[in-house]
N, C-alpha and C positions, 0 to 999 in steps of 0.2 A: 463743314464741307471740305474746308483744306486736309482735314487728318481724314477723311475717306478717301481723298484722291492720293496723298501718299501713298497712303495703303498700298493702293490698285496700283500703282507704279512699281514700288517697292515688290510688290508679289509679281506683277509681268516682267519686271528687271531678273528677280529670283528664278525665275521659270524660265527664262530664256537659255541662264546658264546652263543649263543641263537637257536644252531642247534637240534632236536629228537633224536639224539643219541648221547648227553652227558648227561651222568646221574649226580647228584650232592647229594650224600648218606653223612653222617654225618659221624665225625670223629670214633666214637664208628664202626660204620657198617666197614667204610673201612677195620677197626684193626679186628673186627671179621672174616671180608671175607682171611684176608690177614695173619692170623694166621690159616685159612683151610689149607695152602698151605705150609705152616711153621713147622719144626720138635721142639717140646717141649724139652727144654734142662732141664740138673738136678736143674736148679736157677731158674725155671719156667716162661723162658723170650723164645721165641723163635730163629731160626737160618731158616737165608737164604740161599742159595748158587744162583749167578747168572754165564751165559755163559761168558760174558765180565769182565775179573778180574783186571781191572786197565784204567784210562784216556783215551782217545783215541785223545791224543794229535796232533798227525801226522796229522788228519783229520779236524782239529774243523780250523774253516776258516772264519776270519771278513769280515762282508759285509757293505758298507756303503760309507758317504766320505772321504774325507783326511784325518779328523783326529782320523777315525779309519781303516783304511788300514793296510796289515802287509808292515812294512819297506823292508822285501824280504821276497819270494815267493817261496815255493819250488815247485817239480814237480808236487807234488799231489795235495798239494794245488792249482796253477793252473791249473788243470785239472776238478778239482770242484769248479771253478767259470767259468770256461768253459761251464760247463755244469749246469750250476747254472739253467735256463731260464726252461730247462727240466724238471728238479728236482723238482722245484718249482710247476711246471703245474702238474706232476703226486702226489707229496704230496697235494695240495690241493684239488686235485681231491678224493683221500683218504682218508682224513678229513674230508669229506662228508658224507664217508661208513662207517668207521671200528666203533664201539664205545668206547666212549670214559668218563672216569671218571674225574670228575673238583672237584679241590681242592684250596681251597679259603686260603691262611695264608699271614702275617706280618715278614717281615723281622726288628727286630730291635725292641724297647719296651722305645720312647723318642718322643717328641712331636716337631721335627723339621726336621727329615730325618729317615723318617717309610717304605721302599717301600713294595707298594699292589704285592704278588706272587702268580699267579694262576698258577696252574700246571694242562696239560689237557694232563691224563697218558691213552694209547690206552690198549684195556682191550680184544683185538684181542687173546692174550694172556691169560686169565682168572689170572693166576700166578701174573703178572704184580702189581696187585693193591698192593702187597709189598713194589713198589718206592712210592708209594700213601699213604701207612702209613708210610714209612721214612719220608716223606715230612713231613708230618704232626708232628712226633715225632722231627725234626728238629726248625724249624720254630715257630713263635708263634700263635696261632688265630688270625681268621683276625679280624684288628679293623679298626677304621676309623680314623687311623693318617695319617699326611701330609706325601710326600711323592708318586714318579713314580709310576708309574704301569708296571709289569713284567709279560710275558708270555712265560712260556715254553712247546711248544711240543712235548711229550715222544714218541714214534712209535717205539720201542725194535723188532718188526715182521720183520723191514725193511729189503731187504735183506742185508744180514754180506757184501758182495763185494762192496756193495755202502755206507756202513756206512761211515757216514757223520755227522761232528755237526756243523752247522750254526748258527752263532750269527750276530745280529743286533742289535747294542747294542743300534744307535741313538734313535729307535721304541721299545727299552723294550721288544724283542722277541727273544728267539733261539728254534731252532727245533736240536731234538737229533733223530737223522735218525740211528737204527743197532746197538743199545746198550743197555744194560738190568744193567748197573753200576751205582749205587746210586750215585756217586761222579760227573756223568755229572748231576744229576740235583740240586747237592746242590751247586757244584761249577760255575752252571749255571746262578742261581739267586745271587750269591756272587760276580762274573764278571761282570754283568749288573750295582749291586747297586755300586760297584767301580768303574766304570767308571763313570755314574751316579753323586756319591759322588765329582768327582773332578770336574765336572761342576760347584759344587756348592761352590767350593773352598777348599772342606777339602781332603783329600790323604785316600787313601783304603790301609788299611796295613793288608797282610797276618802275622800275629801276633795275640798273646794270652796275655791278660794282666792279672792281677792281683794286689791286693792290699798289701802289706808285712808291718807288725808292727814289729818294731824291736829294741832295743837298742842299740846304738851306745856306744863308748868306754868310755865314761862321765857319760851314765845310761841312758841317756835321751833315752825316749818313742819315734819314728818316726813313721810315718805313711809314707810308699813310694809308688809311682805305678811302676810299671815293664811293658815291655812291651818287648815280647819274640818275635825275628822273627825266622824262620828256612822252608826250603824246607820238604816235607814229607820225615819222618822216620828219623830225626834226631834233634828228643827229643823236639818240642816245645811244642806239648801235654804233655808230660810228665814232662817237668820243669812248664807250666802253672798248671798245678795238682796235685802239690806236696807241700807239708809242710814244706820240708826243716828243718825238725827238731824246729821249732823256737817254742821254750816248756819256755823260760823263764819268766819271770813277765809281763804278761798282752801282750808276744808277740804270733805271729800267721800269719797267711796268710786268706786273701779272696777271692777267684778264681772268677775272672770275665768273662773272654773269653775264647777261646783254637784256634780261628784259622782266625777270619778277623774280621778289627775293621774300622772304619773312624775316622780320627785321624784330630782336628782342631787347628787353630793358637792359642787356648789358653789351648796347651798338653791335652783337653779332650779326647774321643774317646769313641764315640758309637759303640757299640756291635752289635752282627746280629743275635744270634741265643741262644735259652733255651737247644737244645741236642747238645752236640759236636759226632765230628765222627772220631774216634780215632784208630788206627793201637793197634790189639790185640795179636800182635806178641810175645812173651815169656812174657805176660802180668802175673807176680809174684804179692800173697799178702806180702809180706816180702821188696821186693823193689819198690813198686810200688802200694801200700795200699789205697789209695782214687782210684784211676783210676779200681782196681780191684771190690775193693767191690763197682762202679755205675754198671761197665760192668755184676755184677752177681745176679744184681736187678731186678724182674719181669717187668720194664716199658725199659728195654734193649732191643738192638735189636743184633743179631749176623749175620755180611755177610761174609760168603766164610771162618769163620771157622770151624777148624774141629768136628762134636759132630758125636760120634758113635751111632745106631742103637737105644743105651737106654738111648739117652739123655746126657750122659757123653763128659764135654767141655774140649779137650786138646789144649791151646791155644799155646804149644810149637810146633805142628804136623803141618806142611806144606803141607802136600799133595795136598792141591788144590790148592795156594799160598802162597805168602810171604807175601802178601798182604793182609791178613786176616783184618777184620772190625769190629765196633761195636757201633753202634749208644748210648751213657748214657745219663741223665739225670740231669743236674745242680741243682735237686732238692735231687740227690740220694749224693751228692758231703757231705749232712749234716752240721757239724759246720762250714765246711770251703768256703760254698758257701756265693758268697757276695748277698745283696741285690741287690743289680742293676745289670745289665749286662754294664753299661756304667763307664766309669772310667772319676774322675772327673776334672777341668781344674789344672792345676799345680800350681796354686798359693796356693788351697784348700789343696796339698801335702806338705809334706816336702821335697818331691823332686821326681826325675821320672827316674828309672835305665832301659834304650835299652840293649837288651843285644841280640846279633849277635850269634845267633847258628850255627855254623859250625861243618862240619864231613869231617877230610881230616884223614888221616892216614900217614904223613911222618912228616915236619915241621912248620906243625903251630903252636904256643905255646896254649897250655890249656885256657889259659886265657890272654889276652890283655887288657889293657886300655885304650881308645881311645878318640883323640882331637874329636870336633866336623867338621872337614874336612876327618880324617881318618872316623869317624861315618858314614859320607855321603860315603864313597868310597867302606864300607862294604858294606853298601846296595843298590851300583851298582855294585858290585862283587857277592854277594849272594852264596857265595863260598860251594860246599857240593859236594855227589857222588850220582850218580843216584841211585833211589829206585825202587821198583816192584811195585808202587804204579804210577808211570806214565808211565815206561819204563822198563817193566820186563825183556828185550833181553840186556839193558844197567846197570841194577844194578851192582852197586860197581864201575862204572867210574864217573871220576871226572864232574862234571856240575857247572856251572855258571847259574845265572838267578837273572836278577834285582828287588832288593827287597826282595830275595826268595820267590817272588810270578810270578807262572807259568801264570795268568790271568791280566794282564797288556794286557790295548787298547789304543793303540796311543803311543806317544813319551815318549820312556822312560828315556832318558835325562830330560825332566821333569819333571819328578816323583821325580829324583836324585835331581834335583835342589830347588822343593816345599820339599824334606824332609830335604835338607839342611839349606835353610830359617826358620822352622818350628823349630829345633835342636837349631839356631844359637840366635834365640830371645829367648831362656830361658836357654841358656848355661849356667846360674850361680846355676843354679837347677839341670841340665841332666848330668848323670853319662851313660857314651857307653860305652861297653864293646864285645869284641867275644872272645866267648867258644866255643873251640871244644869238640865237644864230641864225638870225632873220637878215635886218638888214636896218638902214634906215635911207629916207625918202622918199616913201611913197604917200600920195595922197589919191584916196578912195571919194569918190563920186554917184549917187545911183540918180535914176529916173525914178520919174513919177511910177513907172511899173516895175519896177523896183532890181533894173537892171545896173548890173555893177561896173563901174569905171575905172581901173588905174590912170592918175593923170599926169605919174611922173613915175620916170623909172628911179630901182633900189639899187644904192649901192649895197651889195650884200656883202657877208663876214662869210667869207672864204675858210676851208678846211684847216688851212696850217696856221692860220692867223688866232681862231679860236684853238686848235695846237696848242701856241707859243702861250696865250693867255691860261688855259690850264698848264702848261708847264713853270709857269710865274708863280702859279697861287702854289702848287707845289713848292717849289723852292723858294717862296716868299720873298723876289726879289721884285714885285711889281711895284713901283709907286704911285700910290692912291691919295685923290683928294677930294673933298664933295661935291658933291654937286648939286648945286641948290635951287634946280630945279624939283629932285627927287627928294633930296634929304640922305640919303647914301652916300658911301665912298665911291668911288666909281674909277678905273684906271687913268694915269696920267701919263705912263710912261711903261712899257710891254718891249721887253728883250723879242724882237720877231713880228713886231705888228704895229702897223702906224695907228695906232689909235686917232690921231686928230682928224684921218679918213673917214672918220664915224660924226665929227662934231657937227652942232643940230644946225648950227649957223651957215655951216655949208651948202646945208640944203632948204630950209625956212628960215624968212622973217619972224622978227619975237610975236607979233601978233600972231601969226600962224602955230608956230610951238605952243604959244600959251593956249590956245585953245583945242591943239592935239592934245596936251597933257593932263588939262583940267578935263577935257571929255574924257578919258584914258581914267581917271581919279572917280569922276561921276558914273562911269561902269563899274570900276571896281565897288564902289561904295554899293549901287545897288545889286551887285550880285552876291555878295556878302550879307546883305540882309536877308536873302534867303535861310540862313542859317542861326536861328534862333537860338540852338542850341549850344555854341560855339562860344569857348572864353571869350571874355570881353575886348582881353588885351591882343587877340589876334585881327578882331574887328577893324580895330582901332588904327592896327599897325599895315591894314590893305591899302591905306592913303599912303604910302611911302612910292 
């Protein structure tokens, strides 16, 4: 049944391309049509607002064979592969009618793994052609490197009660059925090229790298790459697009990615994208000075934040969402944009810092240093709390998710196992680490109906504090000792950050700790057992 419905995709995909009502208008016209529909803000960039203000994860459903199936299956999901045979007959029957705008772009800017992205956005809509210049403002022109070929079907008109996203990832096709949210289709082609990617051997890492020059405690000049993982809204844009302060003799940072990279056996990692797309939430020029001034550049794009009547942008104002947006420019980034978008293999480095973003708010220490087994066990724990960016009914609860990437196809035991092997041949170079940039204090509560309680508020880890702490591990000048609660190093002493501000004593009783920690050990242990597949010594190593 899976390879007849290919097919039929594959040949209404093929057929479309050459159908009378796809029109194929140049980059310039789309951004003209798609600024008619747009309110002009006072930075003379425009602002969107769509109906759909976040992922529509619940629904998006792999089709194919084994080895892209989901591992389980909820209700809804099979209910729309139930119905899949349907669906299919009346969307391509639609694909026929409605008109449609094609847009031609390049994922990626390297002459070994470039995939072709054509996006065919339904224009039923007239508004619509705004995903058509996201696209565009995302991605690169299209060129003729090596490299799959990707198609996505936008249809936003769909009806909202059948919204649906279908991917197929073995055919290089998903159909976004009921959705008008930029982030199915930029997270739509960044699924496809990661799965893609591990065909080919290298690992799709939801991560943002960068390049950091720094002096170490001797003087010496370092050149490092970094490679930032974190779930949305908890600070991996924000530490990929930051300076970090590093103002001393000929040191600096080069911002290379912000959000998926293909990462191969010799530490390289090519990049995907020239715009990042970046939560514009209490977006400050004071804390947050590169990321503000790309967002307040006329080649910006703004979705579903606030701008009043006269153009005036309050990026503090939620009234539409938490979830507010904003397409920049890696050109607007200035001295701190690197040349490449591609980070290069780790021998070319003086070394290569992972660093584990995590947002919990009760006992994870600030900062951890991590073996290369605990490395692998962070990023099959992917520890954080849910955000308005995937799950607006769920923000502020705790999530897991491997990798902290929400677009994993296939076994994710191997994912863990390929970023382990990858880790474990340059161990004498890879510095792990996880940062929280939660907070610590807080104690959760629910009722009998299973209403959730904050009973104490979080002191949180502030922007320039986690700063100073990646600027340390950079220059190596942090002093670390264990901590035997965790079994980790853990900071003692941070050039810029009162660390003791975080100490557990501060804010619980030992009674209290010890049984935030041990519950904290007993989640991890059984979320880990999910993964049968999974080296032993990674298992093992989630109790840290």
């Amino acid at each position: 049944m899976e390879q007849n419905i290919l097919s039929q995709v594959q040949a209404a995909v093929t057929e479309l391309a050459s159908q009378p009502n796809v029109s194929r208008p140049s980059a310039d016209e789309i951004r003209r049509a798609a600024e008619s529909f747009g309110l002009k803000t006072q930075f003379g960039n425009y602002s969107f607002v769509s109906s759909i203000k976040n992922r529509s994860a619940g629904v998006t459903v792999y089709v194919g064979g084994p080895g892209v199936a989901h591992t389980t299956l909820t209700q809804k999901r099979r209910e729309i592969l139930n119905s899949l045979p349907e669906t299919l007959r009346l969307v391509h029957s639609y694909m026929k009618k409605a008109p449609f705008v094609q847009v031609k772009a390049t994922m990626g800017d390297n002459d070994v793994f470039s995939p072709k992205c054509t996006l065919y956005m339904s224009t039923y809509r007239k508004e619509m052609v705004r995903l058509a210049h996201m696209v565009n403002q995302t991605l690169f022109p299209s060129a003729n490197k090596p490299g799959p070929d990707f198609n996505i079907i936008f249809i936003p008109e769909w009806q909202e009660k059948d919204r649906q996203i279908l991917v197929f990832p073995e055919i290089g096709v998903t159909y976004v059925l009921g959705s008008d949210y930029y982030g199915e289709a930029k997270k739509g082609f960044l699924r496809m090229g990661m799965w893609h990617a591990k065909q080919q051997g290298m690992l799709g890492l939801h991560a943002g790298t960068k390049i950091i020059r720094a002096r170490n405690k001797g003087g010496k000049l370092q050149r490092l790459g970094m490679v930032i993982f974190g779930l949305t809204a908890t600070g991996k844009t924000t530490h990929s697009c930051h300076s970090h302060d590093l103002n001393g003799d000929d040191e600096g940072v080069e911002i290379v990615q912000d959000d998926v990279v293909f990462w191969h056996k010799d530490g390289s990692a090519y990049g995907t994208e020239r715009g990042f797309y970046i939560k514009t939430e209490g977006l400050d020029p004071e804390i947050q000075p590169l990321l503000y001034y790309a967002a307040t550049r006329p080649d910006a794009i703004l979705e579903n934040v606030m701008v009043d009547y006269q153009g005036n942008v309050d990026f503090s104002d939620q009234t539409l969402t938490g979830n507010g947006r904003g397409i920049i420019q890696r050109t607007d980034l200035g001295e701190y944009m690197s040349e490449t978008i591609n980070l290069p293999p780790i021998d070319e480095l003086d070394g290569l810092i992972m660093a584990f973003i995590v947002r919990r708010n009760t006992v994870v220490p600030i900062a951890s240093k991590l073996s290369p087994e605990q490395a692998a066990a962070a990023f099959m724990l992917g520890e954080s709390v849910e955000s308005s960016g995937s799950d607006p009914k769920r923000a502020g609860e705790s999530v897991r998710e491997v990798g902290t990437n929400p677009f994993i196809i296939g076994d994710e035991s191997q994912e863990g196992n390929i970023f382990y092997e990858f880790v474990k041949a340059h161990q004498d170079k890879i510095q792990c680490f996880m940062l929280n940039t939660g907070g610590i204090g807080e104690v959760i509560t629910r009722d009998l109906d299973g209403t959730r309680h904050v009973k104490r508020r979080v002191t949180r880890v502030q922007i320039p504090e986690m700063s100073s702490i990646i600027r340390g591990i950079a220059r190596g000048t942090i002093e670390w000792h264990e901590d035997m609660n965790w079994m980790v190093n853990v900071p003692k002493v941070v050039e810029g950050c009162d660390i003791d501000r975080f100490s557990l004593d501060k804010f619980y009783d030992s009674e209290q700790s010890d049984y935030l920690i041990n519950e904290l050990r007993r989640e991890r242990a059984e979320y880990m057992a999910r993964f049968p597949g999974l080296d032993p010594a990674i298992i093992k190593a989630a109790e840290f």
